[in-house]
Structures are given as C-alpha cells and as structure tokens.
N, C-alpha and C positions, 0 to 999 in steps of 0.2 A: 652167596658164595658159590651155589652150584653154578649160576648162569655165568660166573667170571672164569670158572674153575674149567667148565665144558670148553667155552669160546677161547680159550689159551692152549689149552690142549689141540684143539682141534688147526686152531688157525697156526701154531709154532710146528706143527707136523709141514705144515704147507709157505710159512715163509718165515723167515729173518726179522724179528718181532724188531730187533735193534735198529738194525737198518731203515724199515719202515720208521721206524721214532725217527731215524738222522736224515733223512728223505723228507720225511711230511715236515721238522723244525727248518730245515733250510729253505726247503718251500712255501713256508707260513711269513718265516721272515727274512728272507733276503738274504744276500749273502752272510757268512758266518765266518768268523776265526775257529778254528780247531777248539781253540781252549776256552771259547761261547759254548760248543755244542757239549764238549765236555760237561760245564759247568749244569749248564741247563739237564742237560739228560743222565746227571748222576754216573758217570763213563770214567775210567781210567784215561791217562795221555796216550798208553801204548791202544787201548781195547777201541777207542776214537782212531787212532791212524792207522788199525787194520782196517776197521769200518771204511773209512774214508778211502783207504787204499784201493782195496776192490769195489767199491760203489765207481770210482774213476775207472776202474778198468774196465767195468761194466757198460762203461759211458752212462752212469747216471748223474753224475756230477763234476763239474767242470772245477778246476782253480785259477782263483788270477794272483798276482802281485795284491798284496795291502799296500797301498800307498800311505797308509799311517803310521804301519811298520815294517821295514824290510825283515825281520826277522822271523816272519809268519807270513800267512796266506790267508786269501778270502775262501771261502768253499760256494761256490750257486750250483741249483739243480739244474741238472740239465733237460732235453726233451724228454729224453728216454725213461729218465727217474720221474720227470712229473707224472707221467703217463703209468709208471711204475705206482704213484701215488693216487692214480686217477682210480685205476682197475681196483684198486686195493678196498678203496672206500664204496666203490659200484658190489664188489664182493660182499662186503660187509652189508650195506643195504638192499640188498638179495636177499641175504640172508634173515635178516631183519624183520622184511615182506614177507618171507616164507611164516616166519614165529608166527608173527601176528597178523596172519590172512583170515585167520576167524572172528577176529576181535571186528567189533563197530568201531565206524570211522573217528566216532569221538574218542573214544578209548587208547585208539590210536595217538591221535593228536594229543591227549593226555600224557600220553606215555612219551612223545617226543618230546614237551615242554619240562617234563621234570627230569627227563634223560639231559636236556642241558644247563638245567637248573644243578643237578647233581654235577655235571662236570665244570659247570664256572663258579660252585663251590669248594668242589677240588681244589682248583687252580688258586682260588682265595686261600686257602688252607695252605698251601705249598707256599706261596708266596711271602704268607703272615708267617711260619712258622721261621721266626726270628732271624728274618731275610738270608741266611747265611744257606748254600747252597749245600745239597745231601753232601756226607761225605765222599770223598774219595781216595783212591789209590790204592795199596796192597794191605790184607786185612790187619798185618802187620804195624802198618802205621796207625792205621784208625784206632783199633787198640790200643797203641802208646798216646794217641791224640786222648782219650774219654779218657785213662787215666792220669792227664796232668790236669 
C-alpha cells in the first residue's frame, strides 16, 4: 500500500492520472466511442467529454465521424498524445531503474514477471467480476441503483 500510495501521490502532483488512463485505452485499442471509454474506465458522460474536450484541444486526440453511428464519434490518439503516452511510460521505467538499481539482475526479472502476473490478474478479476462494468454517473443515482 505504501508503494501505490507514494507513486499516486507523487506522479498526480505531476500529471492528469485520467487523462493518461483515456490516452494509453485509446492508444491500446483503437479508435473508441465516448461511451467505450466511459464504460471501460469507470467515467461519468459529462467527466469523459471534458476529458476528451481538452485532450483535442491539446491535440492529443483526433475525432472522426462513426460510420456505424451518426449519433456519436470515434475518439484516435493522436501524435502528440501518443508521445504523451510514450514519455509517460519512459518516466515510469526511470523511475523503476532508479528502485531497483541495487537489486541483482535476477531479482529484477523476478520482480517484472510477477509485476505482470499481478496486472493480468487484475484485469481477470475486473473482467470476472460479473461482467457488468463499475458504476457510473452522480453518486446519487448509484445509491438509488444498490438500493433497488
């Protein structure tokens, strides 16, 4: 809990922890409808189209037409935000380097196989956890949702 507790503090002084999620998911997979990125990254509708608002104005993110639905839009990342996602992850494994500069190399490689053991467990765990995606919207409704 300290090492998650330090690395959140430290790194939310220095960026937009959201952003980064709505950055690295549209980068990972391709273009996205708004109410994908929502859904996936646990986001209100309004807290997703500030996001996406200034990520465009940012130019890290382009939109096109959905041609499946005119009523919505595709979201791709653009140069600017991949490169946004580039530095972010070079940061992070800086930082990483730095921890474990004293560690032997196997200890090392130890530590990166169950660091991704632990995160594609996660993502099993997210996944399993009775397919239906975190709540969302004003705390308001969630509350009326858990008690019907």
């Amino acid at each position: 809990m300290e090492l998650i507790d330090q690395g959140h503090r430290q790194i939310s002084r220095r960026i937009d922890l959201t952003r980064v999620r709505i950055l690295g998911l549209v980068s990972a997979r391709g273009p996205l409808r708004p109410r994908d990125i929502a859904a996936e990254l646990g986001l209100t509708a309004s807290a997703t189209s500030r996001h996406l608002t200034a990520l465009e104005r940012d130019g890290r993110v382009g939109v096109e037409a959905d041609p499946a639905d005119s009523r919505t839009f595709l979201v791709r990342v653009a140069a600017d935000g991949q490169a946004e996602i580039d530095a972010t992850v070079e940061a992070g494994a800086a930082v990483f380097a730095q921890v474990v500069a004293d560690w032997p190399d196997e200890d090392v490689a130890t530590a990166r196989v169950l660091i991704g053991r632990l995160n594609e467990a996660w993502a099993r765990r997210h996944a399993a956890s009775d397919g239906a995606a975190p709540p969302t919207g004003p705390r308001w409704q969630r509350a009326r949702r858990r008690e019907d």
